[in-house]
N, C-alpha and C positions, 0 to 999 in steps of 0.2 A: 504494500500500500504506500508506502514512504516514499518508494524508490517510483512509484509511479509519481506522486505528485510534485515530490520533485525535477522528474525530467520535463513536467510541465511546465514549472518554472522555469525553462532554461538550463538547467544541470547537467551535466554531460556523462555518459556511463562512466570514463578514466575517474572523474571524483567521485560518483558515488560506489565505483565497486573496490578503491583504493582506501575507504572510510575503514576499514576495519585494520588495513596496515597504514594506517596515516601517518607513522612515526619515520616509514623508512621510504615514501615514495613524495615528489615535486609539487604535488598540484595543491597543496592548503597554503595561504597565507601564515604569517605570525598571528595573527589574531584568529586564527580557526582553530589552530595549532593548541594555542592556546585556553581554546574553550574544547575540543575535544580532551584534552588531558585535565581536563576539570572535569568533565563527562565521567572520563574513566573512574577516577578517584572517586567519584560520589556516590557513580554503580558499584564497584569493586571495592566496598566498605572492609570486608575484610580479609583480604591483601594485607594488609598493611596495619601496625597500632595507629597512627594518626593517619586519616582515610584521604587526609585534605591537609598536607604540606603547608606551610606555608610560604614553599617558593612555587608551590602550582596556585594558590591563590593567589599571590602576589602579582603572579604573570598574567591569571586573568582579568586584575585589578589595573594593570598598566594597561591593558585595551579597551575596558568596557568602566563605565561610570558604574553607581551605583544602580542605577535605573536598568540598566544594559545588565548586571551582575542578577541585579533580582527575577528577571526575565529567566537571563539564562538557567538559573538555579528552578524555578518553577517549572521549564520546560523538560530539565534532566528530572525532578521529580514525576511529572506526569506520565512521560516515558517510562519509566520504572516503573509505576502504579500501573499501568496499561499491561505490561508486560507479564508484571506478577499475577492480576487479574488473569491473564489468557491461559497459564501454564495449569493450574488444577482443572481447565476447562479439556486440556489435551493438544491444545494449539499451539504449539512450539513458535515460541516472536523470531527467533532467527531462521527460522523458514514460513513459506507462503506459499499462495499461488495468486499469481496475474489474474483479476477478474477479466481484464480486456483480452489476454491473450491466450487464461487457461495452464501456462506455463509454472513450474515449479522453481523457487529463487531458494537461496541459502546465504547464510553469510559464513563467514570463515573469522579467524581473529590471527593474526601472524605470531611465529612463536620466534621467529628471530630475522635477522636481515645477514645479505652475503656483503663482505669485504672483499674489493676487488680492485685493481687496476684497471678492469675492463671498464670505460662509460660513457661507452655511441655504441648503439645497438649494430649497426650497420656497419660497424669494423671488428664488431666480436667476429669470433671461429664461429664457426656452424656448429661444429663437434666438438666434443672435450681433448680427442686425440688427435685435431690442428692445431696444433700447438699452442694452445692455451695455456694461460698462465696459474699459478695454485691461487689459492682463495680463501679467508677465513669465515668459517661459520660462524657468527654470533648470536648468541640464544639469549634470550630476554632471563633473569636473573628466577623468574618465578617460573622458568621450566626444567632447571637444571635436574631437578630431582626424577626425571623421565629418561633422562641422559646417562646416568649414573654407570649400568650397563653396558654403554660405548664406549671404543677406545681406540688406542694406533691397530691396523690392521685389519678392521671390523670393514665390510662392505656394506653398503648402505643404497638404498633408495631414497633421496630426499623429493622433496616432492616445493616448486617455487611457486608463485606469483608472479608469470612475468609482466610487470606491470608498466613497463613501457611499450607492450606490444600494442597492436590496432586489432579491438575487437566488432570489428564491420567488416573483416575479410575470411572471404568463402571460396577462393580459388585465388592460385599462385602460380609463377613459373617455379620450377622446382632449383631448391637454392639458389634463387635469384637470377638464373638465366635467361631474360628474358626471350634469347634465340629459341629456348626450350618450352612447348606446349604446356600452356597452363593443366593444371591438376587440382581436385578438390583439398581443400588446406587438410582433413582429414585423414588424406592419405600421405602425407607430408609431414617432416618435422620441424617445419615452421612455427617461430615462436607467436606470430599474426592469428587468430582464430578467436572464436566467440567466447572461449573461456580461456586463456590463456596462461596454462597450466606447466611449466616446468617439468619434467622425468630426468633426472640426471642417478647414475649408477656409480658412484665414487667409491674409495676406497680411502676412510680416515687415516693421516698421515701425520696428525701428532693433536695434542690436545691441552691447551692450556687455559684454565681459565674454565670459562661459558665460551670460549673459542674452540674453534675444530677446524684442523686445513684439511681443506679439501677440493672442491670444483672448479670449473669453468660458471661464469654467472655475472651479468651486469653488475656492479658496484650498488648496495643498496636493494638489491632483488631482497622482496619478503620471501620468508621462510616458512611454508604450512604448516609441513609432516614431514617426517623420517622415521623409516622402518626399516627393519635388517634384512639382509638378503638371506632368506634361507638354504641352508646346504641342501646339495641332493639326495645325501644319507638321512634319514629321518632320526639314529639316534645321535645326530650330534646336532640338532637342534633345539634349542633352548626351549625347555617350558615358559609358559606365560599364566598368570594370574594375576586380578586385581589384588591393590592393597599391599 
């Protein structure tokens, strides 16, 4: 519903499907910047002993008056009230469906961003084996404990955001050849497509920190998921449990 009425205003899919990694992608001013990480802190009460910094207030206090501060505060709580509301009902608020289009939306929340030297899309490698350069993982401080498990040697599926791709394209020359007969983006590993989903198969190469090197990846790519590659023996695969 959201996502709808704001592309009526004017909105463009890049900001509104970038809202959920806002930390690590170009399109928010300082002052959105600023009211989305007040956003966060007021939802995500307990994250944190003090839920509301007062250097995330403060920042939101350099942009907005008191007037502009009161607004915003009322509209993060409405949001919340709405949401809490819908979830005993079975209505999940980070997903939907399009009444105009019938379509099913989700949202997603970034669990880290890639550090890179790579940042023009258009002069990245295609592949990770054109010589691309290594890369550090960095994981947001409240995921490390999903991490725990990984380490130098472990192969991985990460799973990106490419969020400087163009999601309005449906057919491509295949790696940019334009001599070469366009093909459906589907059948292509073109980073251009309506969801613009990263697949990279790395192999952890040291780990320090909430850092991990590893890929090929634009500078600042959000970070979804990662999950291990399973071996082809079944007993030397790791069991899994919650908790």
């Amino acid at each position: 519903m959201h996502n709808r009425l704001m592309k009526k205003a004017g909105e463009t899919d890049d900001r509104l499907f970038s809202v959920a990694a806002w930390r690590h992608t170009p399109y928010f001013t300082d002052a959105e910047r600023a009211a989305l990480s007040l956003t966060e802190a007021v939802t995500r009460l307990s994250d944190r002993t003090d839920p509301a910094p007062d250097e995330i207030w403060g920042e939101a206090a350099r942009h907005y008056d008191e007037k502009g501060l009161a607004a915003l505060i009322l509209s993060i709580a409405n949001i919340n009230v709405w949401n809490r509301l819908t979830l005993p009902s079975g209505r999940w608020p980070a997903s939907g469906r399009d009444e105009e289009t019938n379509r099913m939306s989700f949202e997603v929340r970034a669990i880290g961003r890639v550090e890179s030297s790579l940042t023009d899309i258009e002069s990245a490698p295609r592949q990770v084996d054109e010589s691309a350069p290594e890369a550090w993982l960095v994981f947001e401080p409240d995921m490390l404990d999903g991490l725990r498990s990984i380490g130098p040697g472990d192969e991985v599926i990460l799973i990106t955001w490419l969020d400087r791709a163009r999601r309005d394209v449906l057919s491509v020359h295949p790696r940019g050849n334009s001599s070469r007969e366009k093909e459906g983006v589907f059948g292509t590993r073109s980073p251009h497509r309506p969801n613009p989903i990263g697949l990279h198969r790395v192999e952890i190469t040291a780990v320090d920190g909430r850092r991990m090197r590893s890929l090929e990846a634009l500078d600042g790519t959000p970070i979804i998921d990662i999950k291990p590659i399973l071996s082809g023996e079944m007993s030397q695969r790791r069991e899994w449990r919650p908790g």
